[in-house]
N, C-alpha and C positions, 0 to 999 in steps of 0.2 A: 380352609385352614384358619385354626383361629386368630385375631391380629395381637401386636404386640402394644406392652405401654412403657414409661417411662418409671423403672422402680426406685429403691434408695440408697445411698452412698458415700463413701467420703473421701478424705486424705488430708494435705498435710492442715495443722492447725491455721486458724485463722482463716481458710481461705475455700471451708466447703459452705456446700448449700444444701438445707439439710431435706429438701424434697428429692432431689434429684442428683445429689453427687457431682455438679457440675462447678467450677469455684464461683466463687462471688459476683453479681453483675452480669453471668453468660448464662444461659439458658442450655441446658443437656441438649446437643441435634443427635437425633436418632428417631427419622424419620423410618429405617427399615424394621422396628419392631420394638418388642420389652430392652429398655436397657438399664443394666445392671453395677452399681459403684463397688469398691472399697465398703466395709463396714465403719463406721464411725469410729471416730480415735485414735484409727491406724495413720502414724505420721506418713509423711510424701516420702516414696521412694527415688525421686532423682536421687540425692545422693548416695543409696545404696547400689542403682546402677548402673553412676559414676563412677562409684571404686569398683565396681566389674571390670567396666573400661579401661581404669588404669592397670589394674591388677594385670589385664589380659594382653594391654601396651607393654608394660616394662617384662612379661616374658618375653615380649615378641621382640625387643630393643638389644635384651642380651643375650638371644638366639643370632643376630647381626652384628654385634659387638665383638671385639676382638674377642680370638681364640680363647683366652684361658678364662673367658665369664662362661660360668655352665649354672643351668637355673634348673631345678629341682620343679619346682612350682609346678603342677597340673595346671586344669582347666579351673576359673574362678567357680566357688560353692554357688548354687543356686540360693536365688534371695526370694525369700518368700512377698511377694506384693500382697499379702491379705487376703480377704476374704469378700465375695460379692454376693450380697443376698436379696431375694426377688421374692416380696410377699405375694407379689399376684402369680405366680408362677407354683409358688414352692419350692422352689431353687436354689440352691446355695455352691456359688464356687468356690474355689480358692487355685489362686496361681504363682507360680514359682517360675522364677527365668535369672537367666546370666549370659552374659557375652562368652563365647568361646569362639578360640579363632577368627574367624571373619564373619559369627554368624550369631545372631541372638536367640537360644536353646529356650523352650517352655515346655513346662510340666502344667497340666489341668486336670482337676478334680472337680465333678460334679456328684452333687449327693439333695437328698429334700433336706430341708431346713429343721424339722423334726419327725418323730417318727406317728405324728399327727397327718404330714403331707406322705407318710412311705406310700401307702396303699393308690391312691392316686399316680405318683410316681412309677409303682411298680404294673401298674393298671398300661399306662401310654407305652411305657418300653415294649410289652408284651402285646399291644394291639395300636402298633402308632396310626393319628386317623391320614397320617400321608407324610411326607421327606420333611425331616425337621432338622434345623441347623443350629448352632450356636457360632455369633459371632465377635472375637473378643479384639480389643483394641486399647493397644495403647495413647495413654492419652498428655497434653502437654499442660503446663499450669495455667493456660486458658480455658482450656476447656477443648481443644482440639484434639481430635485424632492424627496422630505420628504415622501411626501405619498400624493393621490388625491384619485377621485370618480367621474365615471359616472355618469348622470344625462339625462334623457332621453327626449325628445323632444315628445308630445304629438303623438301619430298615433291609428289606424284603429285596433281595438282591434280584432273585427271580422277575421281579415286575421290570416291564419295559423300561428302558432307557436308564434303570440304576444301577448299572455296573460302569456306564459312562458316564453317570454322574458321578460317581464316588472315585475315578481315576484321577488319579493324584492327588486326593486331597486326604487332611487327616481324620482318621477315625474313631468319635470317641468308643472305647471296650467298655465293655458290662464285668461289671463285676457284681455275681447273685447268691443269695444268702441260703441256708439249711434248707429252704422251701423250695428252690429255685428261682425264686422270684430275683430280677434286679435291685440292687440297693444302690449301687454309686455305677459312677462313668470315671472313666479318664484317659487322658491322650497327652503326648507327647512329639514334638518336632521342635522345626524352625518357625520363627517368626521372619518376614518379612521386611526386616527394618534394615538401616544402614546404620552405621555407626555415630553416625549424629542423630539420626531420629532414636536411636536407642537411648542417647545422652538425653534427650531432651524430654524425656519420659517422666510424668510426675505422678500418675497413679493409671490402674488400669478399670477397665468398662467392660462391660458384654450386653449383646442382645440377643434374642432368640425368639423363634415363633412357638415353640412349647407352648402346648396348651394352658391358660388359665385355672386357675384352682376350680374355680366356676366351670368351667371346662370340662373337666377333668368329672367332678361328677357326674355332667349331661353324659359323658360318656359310659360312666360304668351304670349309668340308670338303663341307658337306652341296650345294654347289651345285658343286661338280667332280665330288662321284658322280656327280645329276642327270644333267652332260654328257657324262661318260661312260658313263652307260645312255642317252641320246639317244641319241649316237653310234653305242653298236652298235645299235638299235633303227632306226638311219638305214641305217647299211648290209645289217640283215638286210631291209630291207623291199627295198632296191635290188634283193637279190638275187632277193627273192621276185618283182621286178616284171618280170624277167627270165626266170624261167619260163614253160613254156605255163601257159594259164588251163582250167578247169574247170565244172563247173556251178558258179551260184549256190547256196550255203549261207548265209546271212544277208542279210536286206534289215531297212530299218527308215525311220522319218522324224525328223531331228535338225534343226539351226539351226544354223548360222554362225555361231562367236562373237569368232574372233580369227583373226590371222594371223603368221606368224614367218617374215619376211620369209627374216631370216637361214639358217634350218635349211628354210625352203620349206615349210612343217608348217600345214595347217589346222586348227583346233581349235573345236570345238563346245561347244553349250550343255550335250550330256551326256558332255562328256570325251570324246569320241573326239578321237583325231588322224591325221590321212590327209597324206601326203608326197605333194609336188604335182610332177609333173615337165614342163619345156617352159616357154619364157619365157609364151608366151600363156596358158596353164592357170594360170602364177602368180598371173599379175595378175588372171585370171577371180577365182581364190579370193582374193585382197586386197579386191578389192570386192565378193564376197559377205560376208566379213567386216564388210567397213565397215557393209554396209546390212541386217548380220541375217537373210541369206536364208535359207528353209526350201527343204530342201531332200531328195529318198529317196534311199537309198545300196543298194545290192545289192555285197555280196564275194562272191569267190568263195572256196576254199579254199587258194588262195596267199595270201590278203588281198587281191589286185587287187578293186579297186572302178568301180563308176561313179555318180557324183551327179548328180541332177538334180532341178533347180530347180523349185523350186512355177511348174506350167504348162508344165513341159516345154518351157523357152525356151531353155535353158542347161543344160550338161553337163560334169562335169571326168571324168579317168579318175586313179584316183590311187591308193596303195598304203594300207594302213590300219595302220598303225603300235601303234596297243589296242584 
């Protein structure tokens, strides 16, 4: 996974540090990854919410007060804390919170910083390279953390062990544009805090293991080779399947482990891949897929193959691609 760094930030006047968003004199800790300030100029929000606090006291005072006080008053408006932006990332948050009841409420919106970073952005969401978190935190006019909350980056529910990882925690949504591609995140819950750590809040932070801008290209580099070694890999097999066939030179017995609908490519439990052709053969091999069949293969020396299924019920003819 790639590692995090410290990016840049600010809040109230006089008292940031303009490398790291952390105030004057304390150095940012955020030893677990990228972390993320307030954008520059944006004053301190303690005393925005501080008047949450009161706001959310004095309903709560003449809810207990003699009978005839009746308060109209909702829950206080949500206060926007600014904006958090992460050049090494591409990242850009913005977060909104307010005391309500007994409980400190946040709004989070993640989006790229421009639509310079979208393609990268929309690249990870669609192929994250493993569990990615954001994690945000309020912080105190030292430089401390008050109290924060993970927040989890969409992923592959299917793979072992991530449906118990993402119990009970919150989950940022995708929101994706005309193309279907992702463009922004965002989540909503509780914060974590108590009502004095909420009071003593002076701007907000995040960190995240999100890959790097750098990153982010190794990535979409190493997966257009990929598809273009598929590709010739697709069409030399077309060729080969096009040739006469010969004796068998290889047989073996492997398992059905997946299927790519897309490229028509079966793929097993030991790495083989066999290009499937004919609308019925597809489908044959999507549901051996599905249901893990074992299956013996015989090529011959074009790679033409023929598989067949434990009991000899079922048979595909297909090309073998490795």
């Amino acid at each position: 996974m790639p590692g995090g760094e410290t990016g840049t930030g600010a809040h109230g006047p006089g008292r940031g540090n303009s490398m790291t968003g952390a105030p004057a004199g304390r150095a940012a800790e955020d030893p677990a990854g990228l972390s993320v300030g307030p954008e520059p100029g944006k004053p301190a929000i303690f005393p925005r919410l501080s008047a949450g606090l009161v706001m959310a006291a004095a309903a709560g005072i003449c809810l207990i007060a003699a009978s005839g006080c009746k308060s109209s008053a909702g829950p206080a408006p949500f206060q926007d804390l600014g904006a958090g932006v992460s050049n090494v990332t591409g990242l850009k948050g913005s977060l909104k919170a307010r005391w309500a009841g007994n409980a400190a409420q946040y709004q989070l919106e993640i989006e790229p910083i421009s639509p310079l970073e979208s393609a990268g952005f929309s690249y990870v969401m669609a192929n994250p390279p493993g569990p990615l978190v954001l994690h945000m935190k309020l912080m105190d006019a030292t430089g401390y953390a008050v109290c924060g909350k993970d927040v989890l980056f969409p992923f592959d529910r299917s793979r072992p062990g991530e449906a118990e990882r993402e119990r009970g925690q919150d989950l940022l949504q995708a929101t994706t544009g005309d193309d279907g591609k992702v463009v922004s995140l965002s989540a909503q819950g509780i914060l974590p805090c108590t009502a004095e750590q909420y009071r003593q809040a002076d701007y907000w932070d995040f960190s995240t293991n999100f890959p790097t801008l750098a990153e982010q290209d190794e990535l979409r580099r190493r997966a257009a080779a990929l598809k273009a070694r598929q590709e010739a890999q697709r069409r030399a097999a077309e060729d080969r399947q096009k040739a006469g066939s010969s004796a068998f030179y290889m047989e073996g017995d492997d398992q059905a482990a997946g299927y790519d609908a897309a490229r028509k490519v079966l793929e097993t439990q030991l790495s083989r891949s066999f290009l499937v052709a004919g609308q019925g053969q597809q489908t044959t091999a999507s549901l051996w897929a599905s249901d893990g069949i074992l299956f013996r293969y015989k090529c011959d020396q074009h790679s033409r193959c023929v598989l067949t299924s434990a009991g000899g019920r079922q048979s595909l003819s297909v090309t073998a691609l490795q």
